[in-house]
C-alpha positions as CSV (number, residue, x, y, z in Angstrom):
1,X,16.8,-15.5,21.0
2,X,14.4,-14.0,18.7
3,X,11.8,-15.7,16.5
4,X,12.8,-16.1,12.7
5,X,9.7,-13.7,12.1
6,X,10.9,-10.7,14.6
7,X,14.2,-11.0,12.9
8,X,13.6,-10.7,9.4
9,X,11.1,-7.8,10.6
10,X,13.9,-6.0,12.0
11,X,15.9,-6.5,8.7
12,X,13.4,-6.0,6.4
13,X,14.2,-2.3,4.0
14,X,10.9,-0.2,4.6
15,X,10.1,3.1,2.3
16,X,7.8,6.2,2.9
17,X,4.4,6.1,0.6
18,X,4.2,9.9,-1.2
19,X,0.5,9.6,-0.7
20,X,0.0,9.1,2.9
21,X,3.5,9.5,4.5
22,X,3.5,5.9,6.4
23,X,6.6,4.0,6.4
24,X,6.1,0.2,5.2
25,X,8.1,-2.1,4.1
26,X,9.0,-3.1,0.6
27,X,6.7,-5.6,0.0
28,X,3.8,-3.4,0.2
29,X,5.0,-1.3,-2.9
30,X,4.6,-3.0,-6.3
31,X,7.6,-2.7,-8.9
32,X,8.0,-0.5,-11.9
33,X,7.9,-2.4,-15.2
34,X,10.2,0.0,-17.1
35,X,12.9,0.4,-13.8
36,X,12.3,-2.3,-11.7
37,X,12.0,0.2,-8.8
38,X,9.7,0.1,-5.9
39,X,6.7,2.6,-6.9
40,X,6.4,5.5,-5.0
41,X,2.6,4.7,-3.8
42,X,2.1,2.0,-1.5
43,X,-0.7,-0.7,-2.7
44,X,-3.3,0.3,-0.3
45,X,-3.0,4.5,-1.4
46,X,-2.7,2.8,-5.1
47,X,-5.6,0.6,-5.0
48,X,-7.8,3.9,-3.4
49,X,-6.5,5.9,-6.3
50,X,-8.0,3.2,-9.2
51,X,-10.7,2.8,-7.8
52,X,-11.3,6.9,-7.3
53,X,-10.5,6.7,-11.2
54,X,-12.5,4.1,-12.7
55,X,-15.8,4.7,-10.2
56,X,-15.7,8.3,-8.9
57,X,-16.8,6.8,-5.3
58,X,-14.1,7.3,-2.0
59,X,-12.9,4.6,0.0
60,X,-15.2,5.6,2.8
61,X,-18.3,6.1,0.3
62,X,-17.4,2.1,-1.1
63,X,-17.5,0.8,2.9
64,X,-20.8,3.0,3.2
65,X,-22.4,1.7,0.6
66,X,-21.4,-2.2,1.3
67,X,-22.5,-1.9,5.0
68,X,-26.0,-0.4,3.8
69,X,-26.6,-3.9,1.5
């Protein structure tokens, strides 16, 4: 028999992120306020986007400059 945690993996709905093409599941998509969809973005590609917006640095520039401190 399988542990409760391999099982509800196996169940578990997934969807494929528009930004970088990885299937994950659900929970790593954030819900629409005005649908109450699953975004299309997964919360990692998201989380790169904002902070591309609101600082102008890249991921790999932010882990640069906090291995330089």
């Amino acid at each position: 028999m399988q542990s409760p945690s391999l099982l509800s993996m196996a169940t578990t709905k997934t969807k494929v992120c528009c930004v970088c093409g990885t299937e994950k599941p659900l929970y790593e998509f954030r819900l629409r306020k005005d649908t109450g969809r699953h975004r299309s973005e997964c919360k990692q590609c998201e989380s790169n986007r904002l902070r591309l917006r609101d600082t102008g640095w890249h991921t790999e520039e932010v882990e640069k400059a906090y291995l330089e401190q």
